[in-house]
C-alpha positions as CSV (number, residue, x, y, z in Angstrom):
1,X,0.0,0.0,0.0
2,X,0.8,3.4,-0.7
3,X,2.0,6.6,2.3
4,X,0.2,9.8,2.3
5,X,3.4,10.8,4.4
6,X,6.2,9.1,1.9
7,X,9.7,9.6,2.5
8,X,10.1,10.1,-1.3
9,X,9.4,12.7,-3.6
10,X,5.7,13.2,-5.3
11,X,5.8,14.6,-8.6
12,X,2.8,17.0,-8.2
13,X,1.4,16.5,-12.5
14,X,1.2,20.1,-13.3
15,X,4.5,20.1,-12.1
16,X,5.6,17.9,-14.8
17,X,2.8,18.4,-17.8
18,X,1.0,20.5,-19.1
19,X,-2.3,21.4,-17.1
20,X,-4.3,22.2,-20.6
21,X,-2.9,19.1,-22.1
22,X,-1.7,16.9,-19.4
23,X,0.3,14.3,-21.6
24,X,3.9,13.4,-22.4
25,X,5.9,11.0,-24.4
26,X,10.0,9.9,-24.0
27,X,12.1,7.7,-25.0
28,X,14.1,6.8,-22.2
29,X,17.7,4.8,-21.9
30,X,20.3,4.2,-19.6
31,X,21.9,7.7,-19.2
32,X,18.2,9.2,-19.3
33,X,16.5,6.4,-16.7
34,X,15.2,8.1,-13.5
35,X,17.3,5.9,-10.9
36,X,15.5,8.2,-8.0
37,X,12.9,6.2,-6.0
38,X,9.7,8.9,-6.3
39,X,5.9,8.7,-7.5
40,X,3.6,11.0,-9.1
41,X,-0.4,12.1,-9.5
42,X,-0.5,10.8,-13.5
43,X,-0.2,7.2,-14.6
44,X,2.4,6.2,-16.3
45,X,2.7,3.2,-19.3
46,X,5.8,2.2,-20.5
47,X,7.1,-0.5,-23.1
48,X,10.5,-1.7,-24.0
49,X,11.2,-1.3,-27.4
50,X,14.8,-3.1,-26.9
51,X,17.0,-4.6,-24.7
52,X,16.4,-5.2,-20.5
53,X,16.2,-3.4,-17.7
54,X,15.1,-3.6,-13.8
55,X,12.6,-2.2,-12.4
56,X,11.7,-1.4,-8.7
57,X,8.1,-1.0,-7.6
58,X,6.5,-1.3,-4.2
59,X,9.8,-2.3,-2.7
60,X,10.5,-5.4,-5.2
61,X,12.6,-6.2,-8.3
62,X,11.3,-7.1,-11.8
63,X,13.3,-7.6,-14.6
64,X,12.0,-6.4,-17.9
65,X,12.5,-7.0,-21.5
66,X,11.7,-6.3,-25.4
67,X,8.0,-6.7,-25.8
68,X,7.1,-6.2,-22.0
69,X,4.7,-3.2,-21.4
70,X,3.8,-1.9,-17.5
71,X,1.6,0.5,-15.5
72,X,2.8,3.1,-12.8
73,X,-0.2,4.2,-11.6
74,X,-0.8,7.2,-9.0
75,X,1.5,7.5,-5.9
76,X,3.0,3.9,-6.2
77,X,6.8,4.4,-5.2
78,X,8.7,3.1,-8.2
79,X,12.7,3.5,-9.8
80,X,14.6,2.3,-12.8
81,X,17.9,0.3,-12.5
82,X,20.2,-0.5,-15.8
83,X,21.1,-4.5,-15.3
84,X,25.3,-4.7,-15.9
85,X,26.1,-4.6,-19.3
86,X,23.2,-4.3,-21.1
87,X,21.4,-1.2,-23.0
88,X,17.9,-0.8,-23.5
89,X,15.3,1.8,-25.0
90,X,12.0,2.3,-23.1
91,X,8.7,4.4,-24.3
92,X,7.3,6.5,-21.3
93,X,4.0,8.1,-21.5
94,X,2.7,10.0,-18.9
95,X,-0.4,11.3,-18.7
96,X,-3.9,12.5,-16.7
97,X,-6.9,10.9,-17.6
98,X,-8.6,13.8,-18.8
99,X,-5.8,14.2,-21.7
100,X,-8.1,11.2,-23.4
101,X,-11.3,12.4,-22.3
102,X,-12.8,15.3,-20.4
103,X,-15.8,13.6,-18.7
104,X,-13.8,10.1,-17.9
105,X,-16.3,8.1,-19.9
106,X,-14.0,6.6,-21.9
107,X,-11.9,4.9,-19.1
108,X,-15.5,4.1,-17.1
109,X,-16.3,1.2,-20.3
110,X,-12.9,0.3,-20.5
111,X,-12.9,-2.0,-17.0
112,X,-10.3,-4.0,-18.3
113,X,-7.7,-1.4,-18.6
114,X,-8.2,-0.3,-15.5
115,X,-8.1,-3.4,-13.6
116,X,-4.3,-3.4,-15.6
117,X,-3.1,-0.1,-14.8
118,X,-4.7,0.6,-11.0
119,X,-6.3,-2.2,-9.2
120,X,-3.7,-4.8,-10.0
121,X,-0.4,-2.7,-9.2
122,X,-2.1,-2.5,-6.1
123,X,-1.4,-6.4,-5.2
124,X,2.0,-6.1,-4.1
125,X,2.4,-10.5,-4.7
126,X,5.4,-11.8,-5.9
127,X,3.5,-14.0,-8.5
128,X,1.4,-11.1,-9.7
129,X,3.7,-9.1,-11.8
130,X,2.7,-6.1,-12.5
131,X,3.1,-5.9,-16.8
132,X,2.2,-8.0,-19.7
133,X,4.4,-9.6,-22.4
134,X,3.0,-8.6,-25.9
135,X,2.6,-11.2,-28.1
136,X,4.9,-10.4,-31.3
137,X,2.2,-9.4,-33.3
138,X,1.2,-7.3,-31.1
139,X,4.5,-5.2,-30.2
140,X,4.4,-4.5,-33.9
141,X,1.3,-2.6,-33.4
142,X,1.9,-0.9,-30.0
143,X,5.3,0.0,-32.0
144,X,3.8,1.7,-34.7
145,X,1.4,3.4,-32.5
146,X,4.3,4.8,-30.1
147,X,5.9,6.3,-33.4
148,X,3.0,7.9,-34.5
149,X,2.7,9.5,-30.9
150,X,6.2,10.5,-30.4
151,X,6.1,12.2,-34.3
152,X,2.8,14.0,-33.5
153,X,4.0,15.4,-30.2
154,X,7.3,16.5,-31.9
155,X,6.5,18.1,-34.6
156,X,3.0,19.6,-32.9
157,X,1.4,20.2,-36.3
158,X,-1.9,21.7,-36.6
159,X,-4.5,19.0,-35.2
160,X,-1.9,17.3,-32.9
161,X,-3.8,17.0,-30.0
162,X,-6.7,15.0,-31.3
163,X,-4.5,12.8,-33.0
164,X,-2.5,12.2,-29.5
165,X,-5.9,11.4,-28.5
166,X,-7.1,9.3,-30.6
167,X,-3.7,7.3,-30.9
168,X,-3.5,7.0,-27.2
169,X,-6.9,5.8,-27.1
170,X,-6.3,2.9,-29.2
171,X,-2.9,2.3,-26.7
172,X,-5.4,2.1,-23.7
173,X,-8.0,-0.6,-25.9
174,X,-5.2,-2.3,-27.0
175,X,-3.3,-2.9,-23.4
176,X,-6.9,-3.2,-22.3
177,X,-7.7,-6.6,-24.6
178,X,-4.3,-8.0,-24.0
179,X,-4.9,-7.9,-20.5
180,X,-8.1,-9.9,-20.4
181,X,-6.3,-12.8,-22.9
182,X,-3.5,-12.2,-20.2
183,X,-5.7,-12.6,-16.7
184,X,-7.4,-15.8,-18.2
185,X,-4.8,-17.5,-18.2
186,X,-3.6,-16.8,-14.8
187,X,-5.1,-19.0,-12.1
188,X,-8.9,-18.7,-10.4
189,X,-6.7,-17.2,-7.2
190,X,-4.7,-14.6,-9.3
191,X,-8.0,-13.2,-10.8
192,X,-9.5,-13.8,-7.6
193,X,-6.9,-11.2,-5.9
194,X,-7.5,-8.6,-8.3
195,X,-11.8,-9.0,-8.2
196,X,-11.4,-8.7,-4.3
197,X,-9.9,-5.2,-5.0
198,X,-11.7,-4.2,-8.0
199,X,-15.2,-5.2,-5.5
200,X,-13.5,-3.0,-2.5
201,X,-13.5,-0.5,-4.7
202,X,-17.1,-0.6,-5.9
203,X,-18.5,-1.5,-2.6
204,X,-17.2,1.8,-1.2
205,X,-18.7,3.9,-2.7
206,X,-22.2,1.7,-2.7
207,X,-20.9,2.7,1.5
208,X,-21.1,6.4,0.4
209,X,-24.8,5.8,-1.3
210,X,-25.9,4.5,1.8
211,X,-23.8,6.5,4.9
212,X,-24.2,10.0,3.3
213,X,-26.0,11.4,5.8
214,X,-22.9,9.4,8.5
215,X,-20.0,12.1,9.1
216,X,-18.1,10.2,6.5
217,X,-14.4,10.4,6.4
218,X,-12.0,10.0,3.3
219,X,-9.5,7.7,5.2
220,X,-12.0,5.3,6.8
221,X,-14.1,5.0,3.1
222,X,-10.8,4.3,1.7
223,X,-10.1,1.9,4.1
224,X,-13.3,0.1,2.5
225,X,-12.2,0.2,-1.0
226,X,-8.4,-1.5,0.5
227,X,-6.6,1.8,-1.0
228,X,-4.9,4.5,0.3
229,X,-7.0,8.0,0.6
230,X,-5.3,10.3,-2.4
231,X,-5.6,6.9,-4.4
232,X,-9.4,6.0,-3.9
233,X,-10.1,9.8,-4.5
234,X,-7.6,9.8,-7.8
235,X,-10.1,6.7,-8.5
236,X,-12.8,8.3,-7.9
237,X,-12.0,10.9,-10.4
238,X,-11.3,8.0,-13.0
239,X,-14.2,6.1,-12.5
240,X,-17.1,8.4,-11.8
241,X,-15.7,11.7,-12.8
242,X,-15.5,13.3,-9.6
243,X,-13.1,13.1,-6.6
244,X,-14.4,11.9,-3.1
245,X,-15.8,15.1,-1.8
246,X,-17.5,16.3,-5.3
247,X,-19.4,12.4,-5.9
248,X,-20.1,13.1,-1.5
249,X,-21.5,16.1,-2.3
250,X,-23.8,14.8,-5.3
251,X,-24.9,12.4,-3.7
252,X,-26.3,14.1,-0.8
253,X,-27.8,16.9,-3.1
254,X,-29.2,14.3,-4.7
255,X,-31.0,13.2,-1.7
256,X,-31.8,16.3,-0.6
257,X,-33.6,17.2,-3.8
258,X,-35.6,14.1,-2.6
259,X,-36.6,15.3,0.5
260,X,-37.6,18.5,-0.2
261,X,-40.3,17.6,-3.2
262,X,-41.3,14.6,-1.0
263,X,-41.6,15.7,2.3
264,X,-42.6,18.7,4.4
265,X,-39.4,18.5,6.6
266,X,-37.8,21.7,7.2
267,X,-34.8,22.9,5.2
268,X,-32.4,22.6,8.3
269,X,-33.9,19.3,9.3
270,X,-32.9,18.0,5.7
271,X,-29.6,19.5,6.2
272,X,-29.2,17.2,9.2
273,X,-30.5,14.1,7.4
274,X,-28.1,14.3,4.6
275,X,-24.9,14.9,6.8
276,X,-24.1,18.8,7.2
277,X,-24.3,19.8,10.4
278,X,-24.3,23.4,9.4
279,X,-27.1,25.1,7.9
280,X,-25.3,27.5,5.6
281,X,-22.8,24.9,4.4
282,X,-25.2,23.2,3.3
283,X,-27.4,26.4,1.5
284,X,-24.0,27.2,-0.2
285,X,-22.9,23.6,-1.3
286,X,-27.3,23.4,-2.6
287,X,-26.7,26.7,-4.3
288,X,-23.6,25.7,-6.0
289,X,-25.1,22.3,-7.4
290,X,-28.4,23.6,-8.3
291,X,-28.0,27.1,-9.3
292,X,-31.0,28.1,-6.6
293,X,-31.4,28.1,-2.9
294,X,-33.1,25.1,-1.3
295,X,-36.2,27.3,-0.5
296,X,-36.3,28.5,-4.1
297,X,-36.0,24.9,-5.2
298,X,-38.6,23.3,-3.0
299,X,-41.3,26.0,-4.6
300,X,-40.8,25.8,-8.0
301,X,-41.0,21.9,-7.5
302,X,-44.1,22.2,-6.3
């Protein structure tokens, strides 16, 4: 599991891309190789065009080679190490999720992808390693496709950004497929692992649909999903477009909408039912989702 309070650098991603256009692409080699253990807020997939390196993530070694391509997903502690003797060239691409697409719906029907690039990282087992070997085939696509991206974000010709998009897209199916012909033919425990996470996940925030009205706390919902708190709320934001107090939010405006076209409850009593102990928290945070006061609301439901 991940620290809030790591003893290792964060890379914040605004820091390292660009906020309009959060995406990046390198080629990366021995005397280019980040050897520094850190994380960062963006995911990361890499794939070895040549050669072999190592790899350190969550405090273990892999050894990667040609054809080999491999998640670093948000805050997970990870390095680069050459292996004696030998060269290799590595594609990085880093990017937010909202590079591909601005409302998340894309990654939301891609379930496969995601279980590749966030849930499974997150099983820190020695027979769970965290990439996928591309069939040859295969690598010759991805290959291509990395070309075309490094090309269009080179020479940034008119356009460039949608065909970054669209190109990346296809990298994110692609890793996506391979990664179901990949998990079945792991065993029933293997898959088993990463469904017990993937149903944390989902079950916490069924928790949230239920315990609004609780004084709900990121860490303890996290808890729920088995993550920790900045990675359940960068999850969040994947998944359901929002982070954990925006979908919080909704989903007590949401019941509060209820109550007050259903019942004759005051508007501080419904405050109090859907978990703000405050009155005019809860008039500002109605306002800002609605557009109009609760009082207003409530009349022209009526």
């Amino acid at each position: 599991m991940m620290l809030d309070y790591p003893d290792y650098p964060i890379y914040a991603y605004k820091e390292m891309l660009d906020e309009e256009f959060p995406f990046k692409i390198e080629i990366r080699q021995p005397s280019t190789m980040n050897r520094i253990l850190h994380a960062h807020e963006h995911l990361q997939l890499c794939y070895m065009m040549s050669g072999s390196c190592l790899h350190w993530a969550s405090g273990r070694q892999y050894v990667l080679t040609k054809g080999d391509l491999f998640s670093i997903p948000p805050f997970q502690e990870h390095r680069l190490e050459p292996r004696e003797a030998m060269d290799f060239v590595m594609v990085q691409v880093d990017f937010m999720p909202h590079a591909v697409n601005e409302n998340f719906r894309d990654f939301a029907q891609m379930p496969t992808f995601i279980d590749f690039a966030y849930i499974r990282p997150l099983i820190s087992e020695t027979d769970l390693l965290p990439k996928i070997t591309l069939p040859a085939a295969t690598q010759t696509v991805v290959e291509n496709l990395l070309s075309v991206l490094l090309t269009e974000w080179k020479e940034r010709e008119e356009g460039y950004r949608l065909a970054i998009k669209a190109e990346l897209l296809k990298l994110l199916v692609i890793t996506g497929r391979q990664y179901k012909r990949y998990s079945q033919t792991q065993s029933q425990q293997e898959r088993q692992k990463v469904a017990i996470h993937r149903e944390a996940f989902f079950e916490a925030i069924t928790y949230m649909q239920t315990h609004y009205n609780e004084d709900l706390h990121l860490d303890v919902v996290a808890a729920k999903a088995l993550m920790a708190p900045s990675y359940f709320s960068h999850m969040l934001k994947l998944t359901k477009g929002k982070s954990y107090i925006e979908l919080l939010s909704a989903i007590r405006m949401q019941a509060s909408m209820e109550l007050l076209t259903g019942t004759d409850l005051s508007i501080t009593e419904i405050a109090t039912r859907v978990g703000y102990n405050h009155i005019s928290h809860f008039n500002r945070t109605f306002k800002k989702h609605t557009g109009v006061t609760p009082g207003d609301y409530r009349k022209h439901q009526i």
